[in-house]
LUMLO-947237 format. One record per residue (C-alpha): residue number from 0; residue in three letters; y, z, x. Coordinates in nm, 3 decimals. Each point is the difference from the previous one (the first is absolute). Example, Ala and Ser with C-alpha at 12.3 -4.5 7.8 and 13.67 -1.06 7.14 Angstrom:
BEGIN
resi,resn,north,up,east
0,ALA,-0.450,0.780,1.230;
1,SER,0.344,-0.066,0.137;
! end
This chain:
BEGIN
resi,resn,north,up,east
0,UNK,11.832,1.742,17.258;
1,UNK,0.290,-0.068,0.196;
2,UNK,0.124,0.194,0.311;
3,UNK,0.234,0.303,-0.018;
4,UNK,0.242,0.148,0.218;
5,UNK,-0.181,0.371,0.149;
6,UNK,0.313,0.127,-0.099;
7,UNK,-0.083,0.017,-0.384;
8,UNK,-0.399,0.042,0.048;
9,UNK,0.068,0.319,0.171;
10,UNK,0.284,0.115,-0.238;
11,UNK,-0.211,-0.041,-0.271;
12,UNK,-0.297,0.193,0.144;
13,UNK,0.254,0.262,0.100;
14,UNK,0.100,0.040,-0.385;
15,UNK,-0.364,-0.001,-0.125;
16,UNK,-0.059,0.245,0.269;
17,UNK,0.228,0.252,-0.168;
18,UNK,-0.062,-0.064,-0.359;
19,UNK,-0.352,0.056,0.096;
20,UNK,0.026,0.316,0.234;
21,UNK,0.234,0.164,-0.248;
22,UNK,-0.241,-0.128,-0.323;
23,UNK,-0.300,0.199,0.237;
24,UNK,0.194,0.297,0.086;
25,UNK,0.034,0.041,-0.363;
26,UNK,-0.355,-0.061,-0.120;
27,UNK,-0.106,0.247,0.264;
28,UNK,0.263,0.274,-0.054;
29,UNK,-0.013,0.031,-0.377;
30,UNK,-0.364,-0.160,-0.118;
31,UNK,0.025,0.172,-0.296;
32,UNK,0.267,-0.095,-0.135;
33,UNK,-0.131,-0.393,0.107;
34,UNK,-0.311,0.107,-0.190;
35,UNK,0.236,0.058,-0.332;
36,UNK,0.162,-0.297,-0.006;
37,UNK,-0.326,-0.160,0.090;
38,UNK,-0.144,0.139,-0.344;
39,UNK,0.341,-0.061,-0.157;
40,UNK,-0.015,-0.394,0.076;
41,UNK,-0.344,0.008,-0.221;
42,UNK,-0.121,-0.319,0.202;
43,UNK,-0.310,0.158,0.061;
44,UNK,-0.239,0.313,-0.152;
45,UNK,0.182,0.342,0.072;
46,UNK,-0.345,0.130,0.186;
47,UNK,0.113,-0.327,0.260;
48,UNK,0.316,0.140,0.052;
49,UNK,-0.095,0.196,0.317;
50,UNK,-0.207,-0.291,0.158;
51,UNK,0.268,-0.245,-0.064;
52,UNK,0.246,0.213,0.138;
53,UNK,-0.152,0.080,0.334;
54,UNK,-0.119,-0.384,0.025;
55,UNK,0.374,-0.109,-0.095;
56,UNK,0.098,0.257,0.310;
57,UNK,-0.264,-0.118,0.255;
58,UNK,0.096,-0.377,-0.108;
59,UNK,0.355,0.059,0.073;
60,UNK,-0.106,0.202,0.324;
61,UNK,-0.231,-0.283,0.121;
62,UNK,0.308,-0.255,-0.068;
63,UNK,0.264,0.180,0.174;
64,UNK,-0.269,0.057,0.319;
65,UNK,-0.064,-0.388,-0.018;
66,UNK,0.391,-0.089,-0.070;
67,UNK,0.026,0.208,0.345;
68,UNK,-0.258,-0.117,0.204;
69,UNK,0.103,-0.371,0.092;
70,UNK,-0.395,-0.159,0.012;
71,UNK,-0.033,0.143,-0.372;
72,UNK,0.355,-0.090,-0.147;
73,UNK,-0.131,-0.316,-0.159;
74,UNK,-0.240,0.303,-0.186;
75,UNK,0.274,0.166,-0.072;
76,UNK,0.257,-0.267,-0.105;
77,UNK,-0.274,-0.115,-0.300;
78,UNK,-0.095,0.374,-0.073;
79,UNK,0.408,0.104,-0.039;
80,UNK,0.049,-0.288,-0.259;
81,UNK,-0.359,0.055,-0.150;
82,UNK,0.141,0.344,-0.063;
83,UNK,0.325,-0.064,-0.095;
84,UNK,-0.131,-0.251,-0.266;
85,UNK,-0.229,0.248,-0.147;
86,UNK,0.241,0.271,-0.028;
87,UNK,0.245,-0.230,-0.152;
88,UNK,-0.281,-0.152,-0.264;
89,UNK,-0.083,0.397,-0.117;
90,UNK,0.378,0.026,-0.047;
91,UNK,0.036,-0.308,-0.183;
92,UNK,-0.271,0.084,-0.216;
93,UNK,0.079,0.336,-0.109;
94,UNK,0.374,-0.181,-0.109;
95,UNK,-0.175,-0.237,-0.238;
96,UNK,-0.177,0.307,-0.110;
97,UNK,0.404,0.211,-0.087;
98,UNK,-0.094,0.187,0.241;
99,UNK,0.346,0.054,0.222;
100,UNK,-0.008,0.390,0.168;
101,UNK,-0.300,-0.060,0.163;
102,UNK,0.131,0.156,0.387;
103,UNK,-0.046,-0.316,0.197;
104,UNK,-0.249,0.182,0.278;
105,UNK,0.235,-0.139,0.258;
106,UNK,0.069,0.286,0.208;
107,UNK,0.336,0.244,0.041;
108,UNK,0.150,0.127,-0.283;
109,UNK,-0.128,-0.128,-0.347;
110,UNK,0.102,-0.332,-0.226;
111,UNK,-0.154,-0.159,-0.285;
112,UNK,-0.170,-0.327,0.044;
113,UNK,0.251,-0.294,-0.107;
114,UNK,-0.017,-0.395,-0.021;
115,UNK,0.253,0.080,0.353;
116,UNK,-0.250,0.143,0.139;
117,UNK,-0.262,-0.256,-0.018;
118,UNK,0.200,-0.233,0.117;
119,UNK,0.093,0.203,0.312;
120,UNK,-0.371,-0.019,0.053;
121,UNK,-0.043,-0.361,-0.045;
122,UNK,0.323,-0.042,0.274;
123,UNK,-0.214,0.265,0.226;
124,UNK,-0.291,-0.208,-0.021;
125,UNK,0.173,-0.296,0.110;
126,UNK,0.126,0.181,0.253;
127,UNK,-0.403,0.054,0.118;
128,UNK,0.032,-0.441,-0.044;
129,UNK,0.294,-0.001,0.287;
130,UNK,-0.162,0.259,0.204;
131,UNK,-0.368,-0.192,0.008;
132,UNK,0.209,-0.332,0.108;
133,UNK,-0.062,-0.192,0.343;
134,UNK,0.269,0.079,0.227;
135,UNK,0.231,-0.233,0.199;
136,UNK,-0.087,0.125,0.426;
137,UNK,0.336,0.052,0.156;
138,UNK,0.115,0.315,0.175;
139,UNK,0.108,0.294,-0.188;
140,UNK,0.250,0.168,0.183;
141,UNK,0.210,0.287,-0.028;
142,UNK,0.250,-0.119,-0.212;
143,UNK,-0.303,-0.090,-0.241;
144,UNK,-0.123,0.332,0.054;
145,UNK,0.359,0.174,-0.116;
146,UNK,0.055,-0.296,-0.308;
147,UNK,-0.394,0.118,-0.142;
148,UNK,0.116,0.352,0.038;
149,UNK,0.307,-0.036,-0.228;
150,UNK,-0.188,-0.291,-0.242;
151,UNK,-0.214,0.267,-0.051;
152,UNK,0.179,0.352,0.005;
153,UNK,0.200,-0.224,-0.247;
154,UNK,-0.294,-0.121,-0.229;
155,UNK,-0.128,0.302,-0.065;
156,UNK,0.294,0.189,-0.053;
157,UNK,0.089,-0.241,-0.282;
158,UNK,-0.375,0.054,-0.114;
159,UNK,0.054,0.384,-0.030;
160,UNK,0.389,-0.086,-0.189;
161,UNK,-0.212,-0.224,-0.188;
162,UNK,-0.248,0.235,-0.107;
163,UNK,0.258,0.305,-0.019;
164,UNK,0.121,-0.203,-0.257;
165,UNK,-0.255,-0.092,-0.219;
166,UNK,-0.088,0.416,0.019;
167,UNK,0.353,0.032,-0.152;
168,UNK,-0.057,-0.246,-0.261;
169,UNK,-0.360,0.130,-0.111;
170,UNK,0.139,0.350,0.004;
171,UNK,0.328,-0.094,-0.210;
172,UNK,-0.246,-0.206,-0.254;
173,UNK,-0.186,0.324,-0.038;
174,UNK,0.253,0.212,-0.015;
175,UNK,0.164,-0.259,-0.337;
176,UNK,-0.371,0.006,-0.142;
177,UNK,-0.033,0.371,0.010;
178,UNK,0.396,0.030,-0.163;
179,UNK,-0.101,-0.271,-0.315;
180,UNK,-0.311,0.254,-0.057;
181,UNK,0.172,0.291,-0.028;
! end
């Protein structure tokens, strides 16, 4: 694997670090709701759907502790793509099923699971690939410091446009398939 600069190994940590504190946050704030659209996936038996949740929550926990702590990040770099992966997969095969307003589980406000949206996982996961690479030693200095800032104030600002986006477009396709009923 070859070398990369610090600069992009810590961006990319930085953005999992988000996507994962914010997916927690949610798991932990509304685990009922999780434990609905756990059920609603129909992956597993409904009498599951509480173990899987609070597993899915303690895995996500366990990877954001280990994406934080840096003798663990390796951990958590394989366990945030692992993760990623999986979530995309139970996506992918309720589409195959028809099954499109599915909420997605992701966290914040609500949006149906779309082919989008597993690719967004796939490009998270290879995210995990960048931030498990070797680095290149060289000093990181300040200016490094105020360049990873913006890289990633600026990545995950277009991830929240991004997904802001795809709420709008689940919500409008709703909206046209609840008109043509009725």
């Amino acid at each position: 694997m070859h070398e990369l600069d610090p600069l992009a190994v810590v961006t990319s940590i930085g953005l999992l670090v988000l996507v994962f504190a914010r997916a927690v946050l949610h798991k932990i704030t509304d685990f009922g709701k999780l434990r609905q659209t756990v059920i609603e996936y129909r992956i597993a038996p409904e009498r599951w759907a509480g173990p899987i949740t609070a597993a899915l929550t303690g895995a996500e926990s366990l990877t954001l502790a280990s994406l934080l702590t840096p003798g663990f990040r390796g951990f958590g770099t394989l366990a945030a793509a692992f993760l990623l992966l999986g979530y995309g997969a139970a996506m992918a095969i309720n589409l195959a099923r028809g099954r499109t307003s599915i909420d997605c589980g992701c966290g914040g406000l609500g949006q149906s699971i779309s082919w989008v949206l597993v690719g967004r996982n796939v490009t998270l996961a290879g995210l995990a690939g960048v931030a498990a690479a070797p680095v290149v030693v060289r000093p990181f200095g300040g200016f490094d410091v105020m360049l990873m800032t913006t890289v990633l104030g600026a990545a995950w600002l277009l991830l929240l446009v991004f997904e802001r986006l795809l709420q709008t477009f689940s919500h409008v396709r709703a909206v046209g398939a609840y008109r043509r009923r009725y």
